[in-house]
N, C-alpha and C positions, 0 to 999 in steps of 0.2 A: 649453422654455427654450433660449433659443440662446448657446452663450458664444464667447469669444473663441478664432480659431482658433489663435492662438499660444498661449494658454492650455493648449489639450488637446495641443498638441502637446507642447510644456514639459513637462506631466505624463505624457507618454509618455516620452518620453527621459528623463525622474528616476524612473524604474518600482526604481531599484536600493534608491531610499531605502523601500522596502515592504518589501524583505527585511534592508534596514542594520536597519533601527529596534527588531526586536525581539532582532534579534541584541546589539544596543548594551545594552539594558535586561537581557537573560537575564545578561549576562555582567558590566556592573555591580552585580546584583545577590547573585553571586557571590563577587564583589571585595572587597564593601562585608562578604559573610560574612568571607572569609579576612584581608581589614588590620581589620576592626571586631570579629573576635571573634565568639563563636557566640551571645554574650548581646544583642548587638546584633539578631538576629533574634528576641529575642523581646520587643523595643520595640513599642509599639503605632506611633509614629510610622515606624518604620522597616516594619511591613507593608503600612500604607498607603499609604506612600508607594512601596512596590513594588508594590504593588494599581494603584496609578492609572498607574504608568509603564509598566507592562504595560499597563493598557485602552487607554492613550491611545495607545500605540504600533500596537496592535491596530486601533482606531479611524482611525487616519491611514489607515492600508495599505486600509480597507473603501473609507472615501470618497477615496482616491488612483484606486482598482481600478474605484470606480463614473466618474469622469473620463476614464479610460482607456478605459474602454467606450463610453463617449458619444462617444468620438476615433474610436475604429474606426468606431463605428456609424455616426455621420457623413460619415468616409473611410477607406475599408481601405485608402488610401496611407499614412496616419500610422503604420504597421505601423515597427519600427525594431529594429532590432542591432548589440549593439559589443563585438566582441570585443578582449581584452589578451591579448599573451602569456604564458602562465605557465612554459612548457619550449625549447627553442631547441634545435636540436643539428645543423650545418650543413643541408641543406633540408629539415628535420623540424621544426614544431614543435606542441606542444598550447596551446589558450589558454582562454579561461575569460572572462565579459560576461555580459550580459544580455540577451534574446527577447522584445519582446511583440509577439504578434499574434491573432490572435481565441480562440485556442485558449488560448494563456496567458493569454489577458483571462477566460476564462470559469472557469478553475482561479483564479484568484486572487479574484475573486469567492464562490466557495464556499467557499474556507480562510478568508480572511477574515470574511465573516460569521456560520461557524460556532463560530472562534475566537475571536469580538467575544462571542458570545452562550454560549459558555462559560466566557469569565474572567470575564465578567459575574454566571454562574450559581457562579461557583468560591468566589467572594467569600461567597455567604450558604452555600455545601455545607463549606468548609472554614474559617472562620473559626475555630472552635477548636481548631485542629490546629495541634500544634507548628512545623510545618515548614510554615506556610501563604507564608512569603516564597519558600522555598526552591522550593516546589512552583508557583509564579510565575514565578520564575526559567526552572525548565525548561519550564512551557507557553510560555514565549518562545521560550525556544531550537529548541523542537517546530516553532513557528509561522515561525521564520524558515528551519529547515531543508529544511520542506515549501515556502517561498514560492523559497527558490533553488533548488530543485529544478526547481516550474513553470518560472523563468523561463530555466534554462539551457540554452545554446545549442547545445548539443554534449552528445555520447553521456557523452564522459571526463567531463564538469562535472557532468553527471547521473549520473555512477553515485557521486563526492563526496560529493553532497547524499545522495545515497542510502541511504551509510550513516551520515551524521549523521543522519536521519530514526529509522532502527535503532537509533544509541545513545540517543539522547534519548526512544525508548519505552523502553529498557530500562530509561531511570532512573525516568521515569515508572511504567511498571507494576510494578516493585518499590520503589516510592514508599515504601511502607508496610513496610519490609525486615524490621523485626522481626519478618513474620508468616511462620512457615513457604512457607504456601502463595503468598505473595508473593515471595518469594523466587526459590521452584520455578518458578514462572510469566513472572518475565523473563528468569531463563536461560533457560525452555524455549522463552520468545518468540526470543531472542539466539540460541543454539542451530540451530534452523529456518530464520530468514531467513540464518544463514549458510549453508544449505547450497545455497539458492535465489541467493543474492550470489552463490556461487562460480560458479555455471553461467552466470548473467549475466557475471561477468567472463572467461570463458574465450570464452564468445558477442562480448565489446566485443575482445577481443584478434583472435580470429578476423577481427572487421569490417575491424580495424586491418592487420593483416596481407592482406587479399584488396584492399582501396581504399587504399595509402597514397598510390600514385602516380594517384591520380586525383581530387587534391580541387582541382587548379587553382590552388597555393598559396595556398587561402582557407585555412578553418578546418576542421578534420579531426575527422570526423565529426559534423557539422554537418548541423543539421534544416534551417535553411533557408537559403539564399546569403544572402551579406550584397549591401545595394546599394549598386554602385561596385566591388565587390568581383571579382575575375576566378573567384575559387571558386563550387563547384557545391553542391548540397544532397543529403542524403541519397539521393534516387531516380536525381538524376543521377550520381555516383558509382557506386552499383551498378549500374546500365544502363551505365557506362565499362568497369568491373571483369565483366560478363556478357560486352559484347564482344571484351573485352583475353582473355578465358577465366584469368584469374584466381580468379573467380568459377565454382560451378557450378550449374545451375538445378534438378540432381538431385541426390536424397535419400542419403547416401553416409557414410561414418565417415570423412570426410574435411575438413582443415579449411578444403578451398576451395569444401565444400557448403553454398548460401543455404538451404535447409532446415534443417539440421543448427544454423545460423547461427541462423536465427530460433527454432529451438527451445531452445536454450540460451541466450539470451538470453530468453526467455520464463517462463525458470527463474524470475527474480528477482520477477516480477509473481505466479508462483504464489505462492513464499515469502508473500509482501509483502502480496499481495491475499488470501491465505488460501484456495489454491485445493487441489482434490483435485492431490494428495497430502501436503502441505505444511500443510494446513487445521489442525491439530492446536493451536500456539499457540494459536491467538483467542479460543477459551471462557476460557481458564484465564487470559486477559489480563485478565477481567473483574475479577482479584483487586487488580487500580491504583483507585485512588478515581474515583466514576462518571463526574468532568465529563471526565478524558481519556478513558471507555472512550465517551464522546459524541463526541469529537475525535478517537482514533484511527479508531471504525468509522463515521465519518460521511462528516469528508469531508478526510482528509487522509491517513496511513501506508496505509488500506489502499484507497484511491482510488488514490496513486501507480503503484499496479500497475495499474490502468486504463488512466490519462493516458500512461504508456511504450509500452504495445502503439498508444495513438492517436498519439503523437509518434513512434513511427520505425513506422510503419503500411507503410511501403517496404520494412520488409526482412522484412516477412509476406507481400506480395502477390505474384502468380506473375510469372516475368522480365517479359509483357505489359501489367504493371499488372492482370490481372483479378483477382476476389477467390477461385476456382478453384484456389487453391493449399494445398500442402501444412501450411506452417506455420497457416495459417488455419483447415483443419481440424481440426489437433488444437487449436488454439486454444476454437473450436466445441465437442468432446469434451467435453475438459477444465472446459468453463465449464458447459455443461450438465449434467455428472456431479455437478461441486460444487452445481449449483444442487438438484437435486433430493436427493440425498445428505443434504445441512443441513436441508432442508425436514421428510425423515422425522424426524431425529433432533431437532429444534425441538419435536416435536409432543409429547414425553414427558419437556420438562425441566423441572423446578418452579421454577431460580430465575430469578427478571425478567431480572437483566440476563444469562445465560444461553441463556433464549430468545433475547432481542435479539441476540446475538451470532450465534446460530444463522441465525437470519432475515439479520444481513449477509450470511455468510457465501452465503447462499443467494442473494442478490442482486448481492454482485459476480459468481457461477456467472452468474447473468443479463446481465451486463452485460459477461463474456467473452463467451458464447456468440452478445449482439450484434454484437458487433465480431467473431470468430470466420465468423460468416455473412455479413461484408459490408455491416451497417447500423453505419455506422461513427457516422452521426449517431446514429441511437435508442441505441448503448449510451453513449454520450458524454451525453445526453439524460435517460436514468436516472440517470446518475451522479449530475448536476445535482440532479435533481428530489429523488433518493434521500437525498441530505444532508441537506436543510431534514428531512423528516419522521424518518428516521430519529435526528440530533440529538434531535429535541425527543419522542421516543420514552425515548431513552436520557436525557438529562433529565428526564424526567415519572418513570423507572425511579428518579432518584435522590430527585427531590420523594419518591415513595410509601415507598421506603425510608428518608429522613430521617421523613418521618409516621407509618411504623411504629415508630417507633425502632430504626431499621440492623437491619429483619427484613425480607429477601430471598427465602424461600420461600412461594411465590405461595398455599399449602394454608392459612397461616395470616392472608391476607388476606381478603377480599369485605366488599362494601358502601360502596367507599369512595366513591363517584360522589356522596352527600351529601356526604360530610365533608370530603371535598378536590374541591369542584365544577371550581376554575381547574384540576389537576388533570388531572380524568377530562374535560372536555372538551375538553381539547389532545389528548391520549392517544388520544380515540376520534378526531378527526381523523385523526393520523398513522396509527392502523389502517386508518381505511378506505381512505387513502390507498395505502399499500402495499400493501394487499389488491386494488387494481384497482378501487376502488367509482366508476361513472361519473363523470366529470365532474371529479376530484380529478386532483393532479399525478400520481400514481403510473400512472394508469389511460392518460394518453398515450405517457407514454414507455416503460413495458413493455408494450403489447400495438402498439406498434410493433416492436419485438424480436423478438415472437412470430408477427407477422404475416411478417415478412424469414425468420426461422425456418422457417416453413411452407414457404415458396415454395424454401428451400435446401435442405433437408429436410425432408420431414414426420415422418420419426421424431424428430427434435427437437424439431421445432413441437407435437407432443403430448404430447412430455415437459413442454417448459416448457408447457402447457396444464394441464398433471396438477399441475405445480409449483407453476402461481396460486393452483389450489385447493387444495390443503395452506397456504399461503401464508394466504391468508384463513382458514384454519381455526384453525390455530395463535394466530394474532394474535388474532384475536377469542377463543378457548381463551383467550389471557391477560389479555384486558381484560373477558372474563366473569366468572373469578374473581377479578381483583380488583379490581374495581370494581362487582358484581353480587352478589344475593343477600344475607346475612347477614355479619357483619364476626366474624370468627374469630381473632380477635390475641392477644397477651397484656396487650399494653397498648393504653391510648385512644390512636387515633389521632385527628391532629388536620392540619389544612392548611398548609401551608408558606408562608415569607415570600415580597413579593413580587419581590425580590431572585433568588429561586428563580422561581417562576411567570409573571414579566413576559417574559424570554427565551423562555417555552414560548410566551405568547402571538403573540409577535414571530413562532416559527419557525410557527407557525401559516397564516400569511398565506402566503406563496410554498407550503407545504404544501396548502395549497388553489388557487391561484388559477396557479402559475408552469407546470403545464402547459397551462392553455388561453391562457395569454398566447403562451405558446412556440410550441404544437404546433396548434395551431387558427387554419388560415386557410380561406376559403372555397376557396378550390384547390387546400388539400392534404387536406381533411378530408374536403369534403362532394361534390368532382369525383372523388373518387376516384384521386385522387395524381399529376395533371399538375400537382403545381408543388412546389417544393419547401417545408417550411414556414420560418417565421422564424427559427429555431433553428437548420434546418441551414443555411440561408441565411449566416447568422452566424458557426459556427462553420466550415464546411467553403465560404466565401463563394469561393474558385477556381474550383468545380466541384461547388458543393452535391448532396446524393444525394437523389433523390427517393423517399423511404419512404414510400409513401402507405397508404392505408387501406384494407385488405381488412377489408370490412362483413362477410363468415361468419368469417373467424379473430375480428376484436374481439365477433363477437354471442356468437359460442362461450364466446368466453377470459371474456368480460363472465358468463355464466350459470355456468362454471365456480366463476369468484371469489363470485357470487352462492348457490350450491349451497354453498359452503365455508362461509360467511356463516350461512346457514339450517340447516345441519348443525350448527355449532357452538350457535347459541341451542336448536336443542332439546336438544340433550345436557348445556348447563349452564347455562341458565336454566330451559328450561320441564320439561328433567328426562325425555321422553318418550322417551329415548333413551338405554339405559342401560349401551350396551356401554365405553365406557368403563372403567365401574367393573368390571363383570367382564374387562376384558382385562390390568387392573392386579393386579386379587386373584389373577387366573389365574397372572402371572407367566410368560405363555406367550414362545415364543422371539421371536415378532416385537417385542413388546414391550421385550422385555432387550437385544434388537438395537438398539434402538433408543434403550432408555438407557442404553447404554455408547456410544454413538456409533461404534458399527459396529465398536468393538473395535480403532479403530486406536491411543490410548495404550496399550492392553495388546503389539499387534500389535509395536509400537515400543520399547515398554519391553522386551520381551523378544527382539530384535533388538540393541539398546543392551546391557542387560544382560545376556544368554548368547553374543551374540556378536560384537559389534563393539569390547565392554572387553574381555572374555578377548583379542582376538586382538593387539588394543593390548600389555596387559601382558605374553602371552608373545611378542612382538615384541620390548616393550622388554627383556625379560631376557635373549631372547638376544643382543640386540644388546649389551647391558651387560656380560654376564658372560660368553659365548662370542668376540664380535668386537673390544668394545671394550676391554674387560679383558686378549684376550689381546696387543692390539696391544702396549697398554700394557707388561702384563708383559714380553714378547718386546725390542720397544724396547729398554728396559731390561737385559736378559740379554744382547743382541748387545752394549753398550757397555760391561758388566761384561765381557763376553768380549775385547772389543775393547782395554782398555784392560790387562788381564791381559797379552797378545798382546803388545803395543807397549812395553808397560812395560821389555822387556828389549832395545827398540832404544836406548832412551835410554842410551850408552856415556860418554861424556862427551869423546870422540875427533871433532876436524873434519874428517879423512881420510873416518870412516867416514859422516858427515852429507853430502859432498860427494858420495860415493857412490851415496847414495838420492837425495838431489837429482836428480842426474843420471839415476838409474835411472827416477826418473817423470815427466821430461822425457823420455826417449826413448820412456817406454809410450803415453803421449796423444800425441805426436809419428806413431807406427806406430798407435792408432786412430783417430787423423785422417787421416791418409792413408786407411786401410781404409774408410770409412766415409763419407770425399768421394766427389760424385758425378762429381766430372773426373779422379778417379784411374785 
C-alpha cells in the first residue's frame, strides 16, 4: 500500500502527540478523581469511560508508530528533531523535543503494542476492583512516560522521563497498598532504582562537565544533530572532548575518565533493567496486579535500561569507535552474570508469575551481554522479539491465575491444557519461543547473541549456551506443571473470558512469525552473514552490523535448548527422571541456593539492617545531640554572656556613647589598614 508522502511525513513530525495523548487521559483522569470526589470513581459510567480513553489513547499512538515506520521505511530522510529550550543561562542552555528515527520508531512500536494489548487484557483482569479507573489512570501515565522517554533527544530529557518511569511503577506496583507485601515491594522497587539513578546521574553530570564546550551550540548532550542545526551528536562531542583531552580514554577515579563515565552511567540500566547486582526488586514486583507485571517486564521500565546503553552506544565504545573497550566489557560481564544467575534461580521457584520474572530477568542478562559483545543489532533484536512472547507469557500467567481462582503456586495446578485450551496454547507458543525452539521469534534473535558471544568470547558464548538450556528447562518445568498431567487445585478451574484470551492470541502472532520476518534473508541467513539482515538494516540503517550466522554456535545453542526441552518432559511428564524429587526432599545446599535466590535479599537486608541504619542513626545523634545541640546551646550562652557583658555599658551618658563610637571607628579603621593588600 502506498500513501501520501506528505502524509507519513506529517505523522512524523506529530510523533509528540503519542506521548501527549496518554499523558492528557492519565491526568484527567485524576482530575476527574480530585474535583468529582472519590464516589465518582466508583460510577460505572465514569470507568468506562476511563477504560476507553485510555485504549483509545493507547490505540492512536500503535497506529501513529505503525505510519511512522512506513515513513522511515520508505525514507530514512523523514528521520526529524526539534528541540525547545527549557534552561538558558548566558551560552549554556538545556532543552527538551522530540527524536524519531529508526531506533525510536522501533521502541515505540513495542510500548505501544504491548500497552494496547494490556489495557485491553486490564479491562476483563480488573474489572472488579475498586480502584479499576484509578489503576487506568496510572497505566497511562506509565505508557506516556516510557513513550517520552523513547523519543527524547537528549541525555537531561531522558534521565526526566527516567524517573517518571520509576515513580509511575511505584504507584503501580504497590497498586494494591493495603497488602503488606505490596507495599514492601514498591519501596523495595523505589529504593534500588534509586541507587542505580544516582550513579546515572553523577555519569550525565560527569558527561556534562567533560563536553560542555563542545556541542557547537546545538543541543547538549544530544544523540543525534539536529538538521540545520550547527550542533554535533553524542560521538562527535566525545571525539571533540578526546581530542581537547578534557576527556580521558583511560580507566581512572577520575571525573574526566570515559570509562569511569560509561560505567556510572550504566548504573541506571542495571537498576532499571534488573541487572546483577541491582536485580533484587523484580521478583517481588510481581506483588502489582499481573497486566502491569506484563507491561513492566515486557517491554517497557525494564527495556529502558536496554534502549540507554543502545542510545548513547558512544560513550561505551573505545576513543576509535571499536567495540574493544572497556565499558563494553563489563557491560558483557554483567549481562552474562545476570543471565545465568536468574536462570539457576528460575528453576526452583513455584509461583508463575515468579518464575516469569526470573526468566526476564535472565534475558535482559541476555540482551546486555549482546550489546556488551558488540552485537548491537541482535540485543536490540531480542529485545524486540522478547516483548511480544514474554507479554503474552505473563498474561496467560494471569488468564491461569484468574482460572484458578487468584492461585499462583504452580504445585497446585496440572491439567489445564483441556480446560483453558486458548490458554495453554498461547503459553506453549511463548515457551517454545523463548526457549530457542527452531523457527520461532526467540530462536533468531538469541542465538544471534550467542553466536557474536562466541566469536567475543567463548567463555561467554558457553555460558550463554549453558543459559539456553536452563532457559528451556525451566519454562517447559512450568508449562509442564501446569498445564500437564492431573489438575491439583482446590477449586474448578475453568477458561477465561475472551476479553483476557483474545490479546494472548494477538501476542501470539509476531510471537511466532516476527523473527523470520526480521532476521531471515537469503544473505544473511543461508550465505552465512555477507549482508546484513532486515532488522538491522533498519534499525542501525547508517552502517547496519552484519551478525551473521554461525551454523556450529546455532546447531549447538539449537541441541542445547532441545536437550533442556527433552530433560524436562521426562522428569515431569513421563516421570523417568526422578531426581528432582529427591533433590527437593534432600533439601541439599544447591537447591536452597537456589531457592533463596542466591541469598542476596538476606545478603541486603542484613547490610541494610546491621549496618547502613545503625550507622545512619548514630550519625544522626551525634550530629543531633553532640554538634548540633551543642552549637545551639553555645549560641545561646555566648548572647546570654554577651548581653550580661553590655548591659552595664548602657550608662545613659552621650559623652560616654560618643566614646565607643569613636573607639570602633578607629578599631575597623587600623584592621583595614592591617589587612589591605596596598598597605
Amino acid at each position: 500500500m502506498n500513501f501520501d508522502p506528505e502524509f507519513l511525513r506529517a505523522c512524523v513530525e506529530s510523533a509528540w502527540m503519542i506521548v501527549a495523548m496518554p499523558f492528557l487521559v492519565g491526568f484527567g483522569i485524576i482530575l476527574s478523581y480530585l474535583f468529582g470526589g472519590l464516589k465518582l470513581g466508583e460510577k460505572r459510567s465514569f470507568k468506562t469511560a476511563a477504560m476507553m480513553a485510555s485504549i483509545i489513547a493507547v490505540a492512536w499512538g500503535f497506529f501513529h508508530s505503525c505510519f511512522i515506520f512506513e515513513a522511515l521505511r520508505s525514507n530514512p530522510s523523514y528521520s526529524f528533531q526539534e528541540n525547545f529550550d527549557f534552561f538558558t543561562c548566558q551560552n549554556f542552555k538545556l532543552s527538551v523535543g522530540f527524536l524519531v528515527d529508526n531506533l525510536a520508531t522501533m521502541m515505540l512500536i513495542v510500548v505501544t503494542t504491548i500497552s494496547l494489548f494490556v489495557q485491553v487484557y486490564t479491562h476483563g483482569y480488573m474489572r472488579e476492583d475498586p480502584g479499576y479507573a484509578r489503576f487506568y489512570a496510572y497505566l497511562s501515565l506509565f505508557t506516556g512516560s516510557m513513550l517520552g522517554l523513547v523519543v527524547s533527544t537528549n541525555m537531561f530529557q531522558m534521565y526526566a522521563f527516567w524517573e517518571l518511569v520509576g515513580v509511575c511503577s511505584y504507584f503501580l506496583i504497590g497498586f494494591w497498598w493495603y497488602k503488606d507485601s505490596a507495599a514492601a515491594a514498591c519501596m523495595k522497587a523505589f529504593v534500588v532504582n534509586r541507587v542505580g539513578d544516582f550513579l546515572f546521574l553523577v555519569g550525565v553530570i560527569m558527561l556534562l562537565l567533560a563536553t560542555k564546550d563542545f556541542w557547537g551550540g546545538g543541543t547538549v548532550m544530544a544523540f543525534a544533530a539536529q538538521h540545520g542545526s550547527a550542533g554535533v551528536d553524542l560521538a562527535g562531542a566525545l571525539h571533540r572532548a578526546l581530542e581537547a583531552g578534557t576527556l580521558k580514554p583511560e580507566l581512572a577515579l577520575a571525573a574526566s575518565s570515559m570509562p569511569l563515565m560509561a560505567i556510572l552511567i550504566f548504573g541506571g540500566p542495571i537498576a532499571k533493567s534488573a541487572q546483577f547486582p541491582l536485580h533484587v526488586w523484580l521478583p517481588d514486583a510481581m506483588e502489582g496486579p499481573t497486566p502491569i507485571s506484563a507491561l513492566i517486564h515486557a517491554a517497557t521500565m525494564v527495556a529502558a535500561g536496554i534502549y540507554l546503553v543502545a542510545r548513547a552506544y558512544p560513550i561505551f565504545l573505545a576513543p576509535n569507535g571499536g567495540t574493544d573497550s572497556i565499558a563494553l566489557a563489563f557491560v558483557a560481564v554483567i549481562g552474562t552474570i545476570t543471565a545465568v544467575m536468574a536462570a539457576t534461580i528460575a528453576m526452583s521457584q513455584n509461583d508463575i508469575k515468579r518464575v516469569l520474572a526470573w526468566s526476564t530477568c535472565s534475558q535482559l542478562g541476555y540482551m546486555m551481554a549482546g550489546l556488551g559483545v558488540g552485537a548491537f543489532s541482535a540485543g536490540l533484536f531480542h529485545l524486540f522479539t522478547h516483548a511480544f512472547f514474554k507479554a503474552m507469557l505473563f498474561l496467560g500467567s494471569g488468564a491461569v491465575i484468574i482460572g484458578c481462582h487468584h492461585e499462583q503456586d504452580i504445585r497446585k495446578m496440572g491439567g489445564l491444557r483441556k480446560i483453558m485450551p486458548f490458554t495453554a496454547i498461547t503459553f506453549l507458543i511463548g515457551t517454545l519461543s523463548i526457549s530457542g525452539f527452531p523457527f520461532l521469534s526467540g530462536w533468531f534473535s538469541k542465538d544471534e547473541i550467542v553466536a557474536a558471544a562466541m566469536h567475543y568470547n567463548p567463555v561467554i558464548g558457553w555460558i550463554l549456551i549453558a543459559t539456553a538450556g536452563l532457559t528451556a528447562f525451566y519454562m517447559f518445568r512450568l508449562y509442564f506443571t501446569v498445564f500437564e498431567g492431573q489438575y491439583r487445585g482446590d477449586h474448578k478451574a475453568h477458561e477465561v473470558t475472551p476479553v483476557m484470551w483474545l490479546p494472548l492470541v494477538c501476542l501470539a502472532v509476531p510471537s511466532i512469525f516476527a523473527g523470520g520476518l526480521l532476521g531471515f534473508t537469503k544473505e544473511a541467513f543461508l550465505e552465512g552473514g555477507k549482508a546484513a539482515n532486515a532488522w538491522s538494516k533498519f534499525v542501525y540503517f547508517n552502517h547496519p552490523h552484519i551478525e551473521g550466522v554461525d551454523w556450529t554456535v546455532l546447531g549447538v545453542s539449537t541441541v542445547v535448548a532441545l536437550g533442556g526441552i527433552a530433560f524436562a518432559y521426562l522428569m515431569y511428564v513421563v516421570k523417568s527422571i526422578t531426581w528432582n524429587k529427591s533433590i527437593v526432599e534432600s533439601n541439599n545446599i544447591i537447591y536452597r541456593f537456589s531457592l533463596n535466590k542466591w541469598y542476596f535479599d538476606d545478603l541486603y537486608g542484613a547490610m541494610v539492617n546491621k549496618g547502613i541504619l545503625p550507622l545512619f542513626n548514630n550519625t544522626w545523634k551525634f550530629m543531633d545531640t553532640v554538634i548540633i545541640d551543642n552549637i545551639v546551646n553555645g549560641a545561646s550562652l555566648v548572647t546570654s554572656a554577651s548581653g550580661e557583658v553590655l548591659k552595664y555599658t548602657q550608662t545613659g551618658r552621650g559623652q560616654y556613647y560618643a566614646l565607643v563610637i569613636f573607639m570602633w571607628v578607629a578599631l575597623l579603621t587600623w584592621i583595614i589598614y592591617i589587612a589591605s593588600p596596598f598597605a
